[in-house]
Rosetta silent file (secondary structure, phi, psi, omega in degrees, C-alpha in Angstrom):
SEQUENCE: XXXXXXXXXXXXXXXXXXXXXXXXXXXXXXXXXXXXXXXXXXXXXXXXXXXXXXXXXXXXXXXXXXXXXXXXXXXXXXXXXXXXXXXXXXXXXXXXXXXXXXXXXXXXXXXXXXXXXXXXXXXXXXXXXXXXXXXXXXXXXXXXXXXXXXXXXXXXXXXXXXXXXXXXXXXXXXXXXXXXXXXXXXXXXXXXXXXXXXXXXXXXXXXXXXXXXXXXXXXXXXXXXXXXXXXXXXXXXXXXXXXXXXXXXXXXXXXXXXXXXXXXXXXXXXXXXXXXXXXXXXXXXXXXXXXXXXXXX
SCORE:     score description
SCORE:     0.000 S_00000001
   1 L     0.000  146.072  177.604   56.957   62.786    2.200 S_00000001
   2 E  -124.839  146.962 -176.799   55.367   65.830    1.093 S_00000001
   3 L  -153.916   99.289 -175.122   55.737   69.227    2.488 S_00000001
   4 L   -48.412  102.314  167.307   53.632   72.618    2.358 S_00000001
   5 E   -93.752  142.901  144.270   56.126   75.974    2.556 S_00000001
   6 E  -135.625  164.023 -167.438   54.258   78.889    2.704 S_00000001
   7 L    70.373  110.532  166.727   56.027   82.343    2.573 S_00000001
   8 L  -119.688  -14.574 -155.947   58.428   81.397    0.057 S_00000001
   9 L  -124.789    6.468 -167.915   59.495   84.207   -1.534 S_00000001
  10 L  -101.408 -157.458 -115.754   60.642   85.832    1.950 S_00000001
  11 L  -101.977  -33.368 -118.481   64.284   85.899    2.870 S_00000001
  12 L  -134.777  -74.456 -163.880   64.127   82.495    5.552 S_00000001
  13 L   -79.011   -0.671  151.286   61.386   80.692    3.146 S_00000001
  14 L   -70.921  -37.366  154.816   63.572   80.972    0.267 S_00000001
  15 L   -84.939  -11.727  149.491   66.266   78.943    1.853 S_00000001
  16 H   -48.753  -44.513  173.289   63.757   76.347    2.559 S_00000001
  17 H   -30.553  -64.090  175.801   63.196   75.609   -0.752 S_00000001
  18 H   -46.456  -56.541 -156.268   66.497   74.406   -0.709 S_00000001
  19 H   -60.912  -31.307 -157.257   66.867   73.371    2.836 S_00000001
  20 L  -100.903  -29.258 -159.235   63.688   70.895    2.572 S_00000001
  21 L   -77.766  -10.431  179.014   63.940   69.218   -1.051 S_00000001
  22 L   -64.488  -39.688 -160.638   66.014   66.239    0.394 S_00000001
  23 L   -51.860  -60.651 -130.691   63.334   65.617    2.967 S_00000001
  24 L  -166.138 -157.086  153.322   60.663   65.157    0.092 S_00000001
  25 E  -105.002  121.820  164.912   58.313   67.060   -2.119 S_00000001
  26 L  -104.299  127.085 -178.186   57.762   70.737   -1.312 S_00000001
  27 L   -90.707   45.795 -162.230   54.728   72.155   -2.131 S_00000001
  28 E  -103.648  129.702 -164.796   55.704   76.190   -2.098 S_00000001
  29 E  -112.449  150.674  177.723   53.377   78.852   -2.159 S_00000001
  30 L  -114.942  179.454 -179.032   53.808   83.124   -1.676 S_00000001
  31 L   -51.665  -26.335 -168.554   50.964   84.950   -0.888 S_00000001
  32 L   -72.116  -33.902 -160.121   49.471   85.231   -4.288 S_00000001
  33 L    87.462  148.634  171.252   48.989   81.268   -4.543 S_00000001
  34 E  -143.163 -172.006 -172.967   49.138   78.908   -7.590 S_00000001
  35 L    -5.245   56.093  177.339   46.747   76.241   -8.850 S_00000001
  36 L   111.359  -28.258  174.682   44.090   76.555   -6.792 S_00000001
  37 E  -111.138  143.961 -148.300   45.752   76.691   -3.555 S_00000001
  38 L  -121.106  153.270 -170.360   46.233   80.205   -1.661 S_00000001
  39 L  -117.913  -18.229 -164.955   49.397   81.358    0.431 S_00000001
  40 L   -79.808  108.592  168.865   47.726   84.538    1.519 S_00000001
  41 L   -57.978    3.055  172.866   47.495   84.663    5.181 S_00000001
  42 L  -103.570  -18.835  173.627   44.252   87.020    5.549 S_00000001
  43 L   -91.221  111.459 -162.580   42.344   84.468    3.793 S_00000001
  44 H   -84.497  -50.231  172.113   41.867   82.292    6.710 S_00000001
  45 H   -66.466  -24.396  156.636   39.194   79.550    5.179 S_00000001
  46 H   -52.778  -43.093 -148.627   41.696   79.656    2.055 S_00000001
  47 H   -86.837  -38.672  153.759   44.295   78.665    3.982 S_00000001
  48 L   -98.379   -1.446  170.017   42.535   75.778    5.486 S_00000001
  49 L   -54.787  -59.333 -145.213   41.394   74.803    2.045 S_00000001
  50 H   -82.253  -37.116 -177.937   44.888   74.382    0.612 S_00000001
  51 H   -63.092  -31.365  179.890   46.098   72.260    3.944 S_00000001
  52 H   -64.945  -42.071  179.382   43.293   70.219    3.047 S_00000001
  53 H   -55.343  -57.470 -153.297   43.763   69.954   -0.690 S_00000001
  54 H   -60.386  -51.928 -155.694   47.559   69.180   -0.546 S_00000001
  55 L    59.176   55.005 -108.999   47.627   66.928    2.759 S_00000001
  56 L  -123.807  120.194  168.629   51.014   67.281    3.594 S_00000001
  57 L   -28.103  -51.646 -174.080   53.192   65.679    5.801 S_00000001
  58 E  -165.357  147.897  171.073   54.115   68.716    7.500 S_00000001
  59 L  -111.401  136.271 -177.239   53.451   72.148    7.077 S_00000001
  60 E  -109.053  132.337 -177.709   56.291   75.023    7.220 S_00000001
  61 E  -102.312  114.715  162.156   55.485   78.321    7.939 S_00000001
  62 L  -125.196   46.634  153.238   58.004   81.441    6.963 S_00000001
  63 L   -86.606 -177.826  138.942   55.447   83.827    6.198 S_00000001
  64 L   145.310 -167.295 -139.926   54.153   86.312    8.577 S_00000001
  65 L  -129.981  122.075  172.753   53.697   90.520    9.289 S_00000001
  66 L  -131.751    7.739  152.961   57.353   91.309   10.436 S_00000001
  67 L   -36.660   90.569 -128.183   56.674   94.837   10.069 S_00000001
  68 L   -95.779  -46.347 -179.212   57.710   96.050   13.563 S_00000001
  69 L   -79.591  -18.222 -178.624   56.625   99.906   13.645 S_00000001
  70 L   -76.400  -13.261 -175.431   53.669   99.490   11.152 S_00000001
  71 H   -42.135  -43.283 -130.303   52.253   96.556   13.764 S_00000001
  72 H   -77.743   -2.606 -169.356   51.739   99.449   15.826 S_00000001
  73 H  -124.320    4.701  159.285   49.158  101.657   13.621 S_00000001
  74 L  -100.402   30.383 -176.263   48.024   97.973   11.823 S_00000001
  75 H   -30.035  -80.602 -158.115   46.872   96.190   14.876 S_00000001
  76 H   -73.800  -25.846  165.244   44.282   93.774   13.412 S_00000001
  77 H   -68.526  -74.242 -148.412   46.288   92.827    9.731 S_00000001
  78 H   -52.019  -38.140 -178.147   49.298   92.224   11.890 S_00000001
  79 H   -94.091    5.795  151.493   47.248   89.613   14.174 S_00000001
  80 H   -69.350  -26.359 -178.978   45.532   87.888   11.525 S_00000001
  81 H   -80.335  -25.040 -161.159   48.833   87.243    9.667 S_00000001
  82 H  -116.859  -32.715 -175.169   50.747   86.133   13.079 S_00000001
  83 H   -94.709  -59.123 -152.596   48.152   84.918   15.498 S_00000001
  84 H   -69.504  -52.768  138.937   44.722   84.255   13.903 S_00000001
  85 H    64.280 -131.370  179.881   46.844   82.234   10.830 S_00000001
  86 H   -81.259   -5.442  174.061   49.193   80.121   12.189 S_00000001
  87 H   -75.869  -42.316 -176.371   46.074   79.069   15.137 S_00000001
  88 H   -86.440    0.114 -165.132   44.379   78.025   11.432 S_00000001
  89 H   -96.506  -45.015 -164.674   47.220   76.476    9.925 S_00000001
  90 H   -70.776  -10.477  179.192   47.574   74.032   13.249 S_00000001
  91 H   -80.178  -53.134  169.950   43.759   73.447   13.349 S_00000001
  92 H   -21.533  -63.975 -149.562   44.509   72.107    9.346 S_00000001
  93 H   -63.005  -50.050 -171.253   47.394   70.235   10.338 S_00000001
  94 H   -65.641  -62.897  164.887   45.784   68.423   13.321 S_00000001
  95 H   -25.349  -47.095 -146.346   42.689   67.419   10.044 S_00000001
  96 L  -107.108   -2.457 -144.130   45.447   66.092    8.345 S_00000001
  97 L    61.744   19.231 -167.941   47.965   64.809   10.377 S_00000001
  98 L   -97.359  147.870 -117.566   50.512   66.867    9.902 S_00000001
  99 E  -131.496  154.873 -175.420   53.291   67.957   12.060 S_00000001
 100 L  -133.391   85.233  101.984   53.803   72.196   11.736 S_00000001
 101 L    11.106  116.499  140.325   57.004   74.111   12.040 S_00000001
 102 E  -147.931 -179.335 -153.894   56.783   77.887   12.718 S_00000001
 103 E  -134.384  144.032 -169.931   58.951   80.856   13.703 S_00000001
 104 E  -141.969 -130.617 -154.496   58.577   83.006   16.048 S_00000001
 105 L  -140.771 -179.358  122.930   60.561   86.057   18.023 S_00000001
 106 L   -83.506  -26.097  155.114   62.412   87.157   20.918 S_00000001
 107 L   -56.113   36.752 -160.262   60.061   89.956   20.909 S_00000001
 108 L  -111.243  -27.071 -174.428   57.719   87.782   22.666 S_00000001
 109 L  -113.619  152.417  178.535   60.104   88.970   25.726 S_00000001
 110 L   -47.701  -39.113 -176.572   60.929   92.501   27.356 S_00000001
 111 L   101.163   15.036 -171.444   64.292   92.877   26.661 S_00000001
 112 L   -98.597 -176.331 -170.917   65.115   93.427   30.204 S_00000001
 113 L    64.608 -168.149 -165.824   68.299   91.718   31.903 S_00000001
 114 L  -132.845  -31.492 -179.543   71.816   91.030   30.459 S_00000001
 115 L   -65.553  157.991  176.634   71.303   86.853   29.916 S_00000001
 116 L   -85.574  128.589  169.723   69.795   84.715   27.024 S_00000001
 117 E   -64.104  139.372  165.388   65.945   84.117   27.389 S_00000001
 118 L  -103.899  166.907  177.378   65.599   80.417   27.985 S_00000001
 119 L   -54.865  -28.300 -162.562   62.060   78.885   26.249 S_00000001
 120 L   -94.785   -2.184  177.279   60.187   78.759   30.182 S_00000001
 121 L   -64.836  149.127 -176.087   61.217   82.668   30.718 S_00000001
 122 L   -76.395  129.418  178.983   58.215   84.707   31.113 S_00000001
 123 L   -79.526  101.933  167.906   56.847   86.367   28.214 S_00000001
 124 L  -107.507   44.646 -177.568   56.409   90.035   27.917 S_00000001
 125 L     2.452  141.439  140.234   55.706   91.320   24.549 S_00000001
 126 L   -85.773  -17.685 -175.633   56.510   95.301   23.861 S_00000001
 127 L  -124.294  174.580  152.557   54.958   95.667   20.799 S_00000001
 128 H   -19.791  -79.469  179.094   52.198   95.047   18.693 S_00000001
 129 H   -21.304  -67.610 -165.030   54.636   92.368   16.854 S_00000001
 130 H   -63.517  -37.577 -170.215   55.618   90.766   19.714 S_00000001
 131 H   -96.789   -1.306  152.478   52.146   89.903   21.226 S_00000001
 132 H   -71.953  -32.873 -174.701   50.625   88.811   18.191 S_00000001
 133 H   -70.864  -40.635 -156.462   53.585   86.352   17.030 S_00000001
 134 H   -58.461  -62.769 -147.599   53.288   85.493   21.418 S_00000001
 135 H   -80.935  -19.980 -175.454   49.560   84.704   20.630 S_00000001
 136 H  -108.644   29.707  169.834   50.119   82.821   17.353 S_00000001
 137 H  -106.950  -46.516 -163.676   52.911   80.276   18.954 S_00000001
 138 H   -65.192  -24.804  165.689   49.795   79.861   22.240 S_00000001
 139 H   -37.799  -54.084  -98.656   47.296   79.136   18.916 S_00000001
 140 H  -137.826  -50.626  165.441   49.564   76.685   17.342 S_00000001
 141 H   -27.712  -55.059  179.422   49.982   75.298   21.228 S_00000001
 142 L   -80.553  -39.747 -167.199   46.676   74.666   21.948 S_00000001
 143 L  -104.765   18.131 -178.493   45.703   73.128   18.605 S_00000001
 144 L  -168.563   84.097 -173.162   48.476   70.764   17.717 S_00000001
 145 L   -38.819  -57.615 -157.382   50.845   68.886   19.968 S_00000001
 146 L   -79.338   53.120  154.985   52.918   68.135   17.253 S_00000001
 147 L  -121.365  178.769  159.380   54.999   71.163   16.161 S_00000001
 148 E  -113.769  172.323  178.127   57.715   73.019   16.258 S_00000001
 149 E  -154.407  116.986  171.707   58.419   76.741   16.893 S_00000001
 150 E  -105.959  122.130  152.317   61.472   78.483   16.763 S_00000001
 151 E   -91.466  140.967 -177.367   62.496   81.815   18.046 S_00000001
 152 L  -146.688 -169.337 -149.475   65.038   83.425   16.507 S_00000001
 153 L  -135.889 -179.037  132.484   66.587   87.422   16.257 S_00000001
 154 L    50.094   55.002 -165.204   68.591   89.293   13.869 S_00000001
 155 E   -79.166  172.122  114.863   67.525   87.416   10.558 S_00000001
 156 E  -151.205 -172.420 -168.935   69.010   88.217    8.013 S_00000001
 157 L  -149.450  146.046 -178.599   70.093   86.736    3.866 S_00000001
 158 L   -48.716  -48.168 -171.412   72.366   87.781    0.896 S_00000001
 159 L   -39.926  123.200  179.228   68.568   87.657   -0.820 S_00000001
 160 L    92.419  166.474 -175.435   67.041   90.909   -0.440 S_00000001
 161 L   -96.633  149.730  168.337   67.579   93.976    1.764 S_00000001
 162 L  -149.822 -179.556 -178.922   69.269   93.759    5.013 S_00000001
 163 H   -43.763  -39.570 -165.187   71.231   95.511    8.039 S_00000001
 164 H   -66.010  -36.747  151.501   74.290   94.862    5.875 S_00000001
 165 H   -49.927  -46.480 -177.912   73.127   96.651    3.055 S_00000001
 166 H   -98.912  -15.333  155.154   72.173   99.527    4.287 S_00000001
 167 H   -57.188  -44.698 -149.826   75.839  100.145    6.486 S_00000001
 168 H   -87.758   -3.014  179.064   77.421   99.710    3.456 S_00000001
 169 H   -77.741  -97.644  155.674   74.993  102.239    1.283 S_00000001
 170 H    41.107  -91.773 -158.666   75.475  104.178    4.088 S_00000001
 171 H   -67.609  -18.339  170.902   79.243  104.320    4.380 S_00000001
 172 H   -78.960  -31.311  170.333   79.574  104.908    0.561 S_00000001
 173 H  -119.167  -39.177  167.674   77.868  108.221    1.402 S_00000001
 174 L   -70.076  120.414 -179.189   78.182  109.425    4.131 S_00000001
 175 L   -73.991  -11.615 -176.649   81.716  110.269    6.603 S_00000001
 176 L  -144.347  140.290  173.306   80.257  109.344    9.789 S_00000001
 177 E  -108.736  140.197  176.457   77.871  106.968   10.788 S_00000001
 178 E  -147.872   89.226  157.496   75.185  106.265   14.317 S_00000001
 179 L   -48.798   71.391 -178.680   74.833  103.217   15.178 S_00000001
 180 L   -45.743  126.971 -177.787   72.792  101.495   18.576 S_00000001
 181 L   -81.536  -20.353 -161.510   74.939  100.406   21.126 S_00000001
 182 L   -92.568  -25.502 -166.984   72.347   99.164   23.507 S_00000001
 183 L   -94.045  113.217 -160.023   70.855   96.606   21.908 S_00000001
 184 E   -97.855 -177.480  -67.479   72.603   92.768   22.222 S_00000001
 185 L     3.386 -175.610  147.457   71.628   89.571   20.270 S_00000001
 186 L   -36.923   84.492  178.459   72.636   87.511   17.325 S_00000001
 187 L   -51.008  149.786  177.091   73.001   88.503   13.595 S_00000001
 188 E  -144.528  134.909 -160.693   71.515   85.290   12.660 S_00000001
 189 E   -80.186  145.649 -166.653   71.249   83.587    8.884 S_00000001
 190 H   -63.263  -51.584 -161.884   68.388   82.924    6.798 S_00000001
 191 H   -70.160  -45.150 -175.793   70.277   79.818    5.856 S_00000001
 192 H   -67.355  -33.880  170.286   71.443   78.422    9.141 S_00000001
 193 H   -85.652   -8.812  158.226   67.794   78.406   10.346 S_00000001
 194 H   -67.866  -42.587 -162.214   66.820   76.636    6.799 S_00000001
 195 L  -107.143   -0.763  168.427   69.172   74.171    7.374 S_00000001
 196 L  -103.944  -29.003  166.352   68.631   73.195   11.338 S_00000001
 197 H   -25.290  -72.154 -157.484   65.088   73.433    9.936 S_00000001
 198 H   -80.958  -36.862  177.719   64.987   70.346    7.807 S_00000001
 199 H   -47.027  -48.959 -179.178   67.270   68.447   10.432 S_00000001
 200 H   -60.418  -23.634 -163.173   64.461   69.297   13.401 S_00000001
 201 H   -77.973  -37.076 -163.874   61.414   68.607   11.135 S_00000001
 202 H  -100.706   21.824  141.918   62.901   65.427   10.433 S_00000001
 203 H   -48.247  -41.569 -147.531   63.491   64.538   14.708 S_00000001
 204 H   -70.816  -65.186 -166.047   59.991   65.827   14.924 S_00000001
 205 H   -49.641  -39.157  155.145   58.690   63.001   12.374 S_00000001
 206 H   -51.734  -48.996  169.624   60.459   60.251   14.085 S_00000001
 207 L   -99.072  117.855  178.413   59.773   61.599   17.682 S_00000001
 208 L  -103.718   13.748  175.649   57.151   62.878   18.463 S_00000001
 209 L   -82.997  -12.772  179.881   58.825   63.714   21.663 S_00000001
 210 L   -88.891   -1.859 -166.825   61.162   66.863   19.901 S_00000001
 211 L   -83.312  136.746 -170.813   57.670   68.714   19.601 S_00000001
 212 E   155.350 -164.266 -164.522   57.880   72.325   21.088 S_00000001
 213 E  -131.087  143.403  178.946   59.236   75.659   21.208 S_00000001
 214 E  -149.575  156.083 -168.495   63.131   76.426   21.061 S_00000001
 215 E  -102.908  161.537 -153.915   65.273   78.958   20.787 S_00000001
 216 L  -159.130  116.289 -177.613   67.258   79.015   17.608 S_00000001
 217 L  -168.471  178.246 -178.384   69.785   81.970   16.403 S_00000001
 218 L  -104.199  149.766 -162.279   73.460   81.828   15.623 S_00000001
 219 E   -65.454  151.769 -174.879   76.352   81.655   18.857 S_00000001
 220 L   114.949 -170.140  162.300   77.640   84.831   20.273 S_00000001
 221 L  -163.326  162.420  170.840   76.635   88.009   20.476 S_00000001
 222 L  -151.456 -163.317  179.452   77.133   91.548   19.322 S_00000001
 223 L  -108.007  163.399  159.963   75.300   95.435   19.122 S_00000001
 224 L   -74.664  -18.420 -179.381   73.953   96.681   15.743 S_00000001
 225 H   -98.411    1.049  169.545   77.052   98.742   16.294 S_00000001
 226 H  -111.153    6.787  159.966   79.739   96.054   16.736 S_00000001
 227 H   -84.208  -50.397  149.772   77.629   94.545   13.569 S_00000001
 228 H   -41.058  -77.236  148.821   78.051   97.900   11.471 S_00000001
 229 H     1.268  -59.420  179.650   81.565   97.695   12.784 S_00000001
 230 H   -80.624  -35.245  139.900   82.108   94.087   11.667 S_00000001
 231 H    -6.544  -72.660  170.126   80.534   95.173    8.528 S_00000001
 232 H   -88.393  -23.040 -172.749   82.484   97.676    7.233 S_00000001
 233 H   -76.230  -37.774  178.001   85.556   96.064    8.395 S_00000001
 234 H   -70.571  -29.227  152.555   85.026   93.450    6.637 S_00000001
 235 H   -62.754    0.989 -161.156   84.335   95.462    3.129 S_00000001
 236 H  -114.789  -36.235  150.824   87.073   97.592    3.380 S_00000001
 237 H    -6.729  -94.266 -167.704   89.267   94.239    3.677 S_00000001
 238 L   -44.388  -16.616  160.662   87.992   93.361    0.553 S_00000001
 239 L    89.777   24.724  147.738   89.111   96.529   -1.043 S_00000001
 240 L   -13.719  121.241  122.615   85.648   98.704   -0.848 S_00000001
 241 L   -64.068   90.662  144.129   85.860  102.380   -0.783 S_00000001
 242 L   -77.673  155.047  164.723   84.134  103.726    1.588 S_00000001
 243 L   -46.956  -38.888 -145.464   83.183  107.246    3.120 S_00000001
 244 L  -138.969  109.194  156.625   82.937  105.912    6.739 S_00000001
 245 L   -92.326 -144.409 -163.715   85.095  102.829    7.943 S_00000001
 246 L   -92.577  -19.511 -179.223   84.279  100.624   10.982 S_00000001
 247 L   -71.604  -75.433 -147.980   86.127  104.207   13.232 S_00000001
 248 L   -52.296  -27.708 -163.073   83.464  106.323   11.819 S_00000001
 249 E   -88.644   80.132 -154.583   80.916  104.442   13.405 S_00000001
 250 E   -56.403  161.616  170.307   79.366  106.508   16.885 S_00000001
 251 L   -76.178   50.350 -166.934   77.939  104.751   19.726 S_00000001
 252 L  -120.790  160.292 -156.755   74.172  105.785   20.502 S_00000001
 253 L  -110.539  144.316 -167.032   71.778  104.329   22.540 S_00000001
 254 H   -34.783  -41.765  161.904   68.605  103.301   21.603 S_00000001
 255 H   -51.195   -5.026  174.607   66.870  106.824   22.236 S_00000001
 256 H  -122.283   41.110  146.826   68.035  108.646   19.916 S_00000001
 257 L  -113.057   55.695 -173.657   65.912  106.673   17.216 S_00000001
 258 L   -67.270  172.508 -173.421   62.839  107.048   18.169 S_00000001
 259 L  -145.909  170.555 -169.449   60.028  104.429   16.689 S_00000001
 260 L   -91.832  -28.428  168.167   56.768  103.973   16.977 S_00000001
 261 L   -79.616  140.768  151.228   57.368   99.622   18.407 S_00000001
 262 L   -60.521  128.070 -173.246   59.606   99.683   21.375 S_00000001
 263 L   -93.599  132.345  173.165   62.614   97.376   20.817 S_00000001
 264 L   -57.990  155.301  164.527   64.066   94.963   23.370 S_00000001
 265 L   -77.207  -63.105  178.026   67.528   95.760   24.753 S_00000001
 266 E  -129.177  127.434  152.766   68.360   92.404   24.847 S_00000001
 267 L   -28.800  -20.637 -167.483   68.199   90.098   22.224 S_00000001
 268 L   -81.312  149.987 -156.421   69.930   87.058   23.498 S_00000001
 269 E  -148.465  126.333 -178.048   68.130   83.950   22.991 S_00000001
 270 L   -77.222  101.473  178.625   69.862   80.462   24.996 S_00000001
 271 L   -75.468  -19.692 -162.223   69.919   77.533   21.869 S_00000001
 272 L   -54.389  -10.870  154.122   71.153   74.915   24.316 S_00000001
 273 L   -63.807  -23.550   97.616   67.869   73.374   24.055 S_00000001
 274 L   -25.658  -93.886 -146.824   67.943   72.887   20.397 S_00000001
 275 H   -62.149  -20.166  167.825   71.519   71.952   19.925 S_00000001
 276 H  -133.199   19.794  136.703   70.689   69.188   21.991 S_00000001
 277 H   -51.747  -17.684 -171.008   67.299   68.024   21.076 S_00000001
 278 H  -142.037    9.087 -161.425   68.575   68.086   17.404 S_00000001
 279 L    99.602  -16.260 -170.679   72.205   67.947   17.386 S_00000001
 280 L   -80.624  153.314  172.526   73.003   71.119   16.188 S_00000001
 281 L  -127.993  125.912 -167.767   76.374   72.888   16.338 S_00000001
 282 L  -114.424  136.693  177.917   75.464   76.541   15.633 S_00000001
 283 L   -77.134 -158.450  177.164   78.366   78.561   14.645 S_00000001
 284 E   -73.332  149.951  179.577   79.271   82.124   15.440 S_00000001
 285 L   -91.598   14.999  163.468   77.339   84.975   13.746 S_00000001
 286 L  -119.648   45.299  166.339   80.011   86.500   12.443 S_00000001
 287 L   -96.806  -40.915 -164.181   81.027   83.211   10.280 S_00000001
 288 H   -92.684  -11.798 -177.800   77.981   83.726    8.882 S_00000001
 289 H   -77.311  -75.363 -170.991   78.086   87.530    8.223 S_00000001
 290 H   -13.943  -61.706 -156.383   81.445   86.785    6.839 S_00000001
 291 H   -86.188   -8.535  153.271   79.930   84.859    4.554 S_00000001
 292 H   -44.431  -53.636 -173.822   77.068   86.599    3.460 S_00000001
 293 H   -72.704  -49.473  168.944   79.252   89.668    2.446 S_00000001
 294 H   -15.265  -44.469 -172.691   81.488   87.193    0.494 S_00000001
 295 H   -77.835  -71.407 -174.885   78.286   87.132   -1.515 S_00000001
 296 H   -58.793  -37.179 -140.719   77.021   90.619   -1.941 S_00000001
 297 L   -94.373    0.000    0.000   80.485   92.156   -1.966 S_00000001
């Protein structure tokens, strides 16, 4: 089997690499491209080039514009990278026969209520972000029965910068810390969606009955401020010195950050559809935070 990554070099297509080489041969390209074939998501006729050249079992998408406040003054880059795209990578795929895996948000929904968005909850984008990634899962919809699309929250990977990084820069300088309180979901790991990855793509290829959209994040919930919290506690364990421990860390509600994207309040995203279309057992996010610092630390 052969299989087309693109965005490779980002935090979630990086653990693909891995996540994928059992399946087959992966085929992974970053934006720049390498022998002929282009990863860069603005060239849209590139893009169907390279699906053509390789001819891939299945194509995986981790790229995509996750800039959330720049969406908002970068309208038309952001929906060529998230809508117009992944609508050209599934017209490819459908040429080729290939089954397509991409990721998508909970910022496809308002953020209103206290409950986990199920997949048939009504979609209400807030942002830019959100209604272009919204627009490039109905592309990918329309043109290809045969994918999948996962939403998921709260990515993050030792690789790279993350929330976790920047509490603990933070807390190294600083005696006090202010944290949002309001906002609920799932830290959720680059690696745990790499690795439910290659199990669903290879359901999909066997079934062609797993094709769809599911939600996909790690179990639980927390705040960014019981995440800062879990954070520091967990570094100072570990024998850290910090400024600011997990006490230091205030309570404030989303307003008094403003931004230029609005952010959902809640985050929560219901996997039982996935865990039992594929099998999955997802732990707790903060098994995976754990283990993440374990790394960096």
């Amino acid at each position: 089997m052969k299989i087309l990554l693109f965005g490779r070099n980002g935090q979630v297509g990086w653990e693909l690499q891995r996540s994928l080489a059992p399946l087959g041969e992966v085929v992974a390209l970053d934006s720049r491209g390498e022998g002929g074939l282009t990863g860069a998501f603005t060239d849209l006729e590139g893009l169907a080039r390279t699906v053509s050249q390789v001819r891939p079992d299945a194509i995986v998408n981790a790229a995509a514009y996750t800039a959330v406040d720049k969406a908002e003054s970068e309208p038309e880059l952001a929906h060529t990278i998230n809508a117009a795209a992944p609508g050209v990578l599934a017209a490819a795929a459908r040429e080729v026969g290939a089954a397509l895996v991409h990721y998508s948000t909970d910022y496809v929904f308002d953020g209103s209520g206290d409950r986990p968005w199920r997949e048939d909850d009504p979609t209400r984008p807030l942002s830019v972000y959100g209604r272009t990634k919204l627009e490039g899962e109905e592309r990918i919809a329309q043109a290809l029965p045969r994918h999948l699309i996962f939403r998921t929250s709260w990515v993050y990977a030792a690789r790279g910068g993350n929330f976790a990084k920047t509490m603990l820069r933070l807390a190294r300088e600083r005696t006090e810390l202010n944290v949002i309180d309001d906002q609920h979901g799932a830290p959720t790991g680059a690696d745990l969606l790499a690795d439910a990855t290659a199990h669903a793509l290879r359901a999909l290829l066997a079934d062609a009955g797993k094709a769809g959209i599911y939600h996909l994040a790690a179990a639980g919930e927390t705040t960014w401020n019981g995440y800062a919290r879990f954070v520091l506690d967990q570094a100072r364990q570990s024998g850290q010195a910090l400024a600011a421990g997990p006490d230091q860390v205030r309570a404030v509600p989303t307003s008094a950050f403003p931004t230029p994207a609005r952010r959902p309040h809640n985050s929560r995203l219901d996997t039982a559809r996935a865990r039992a279309a594929f099998g999955l057992s997802l732990p707790a996010w903060n098994h995976g935070v754990a283990r993440m610092l374990q790394e960096i630390l």
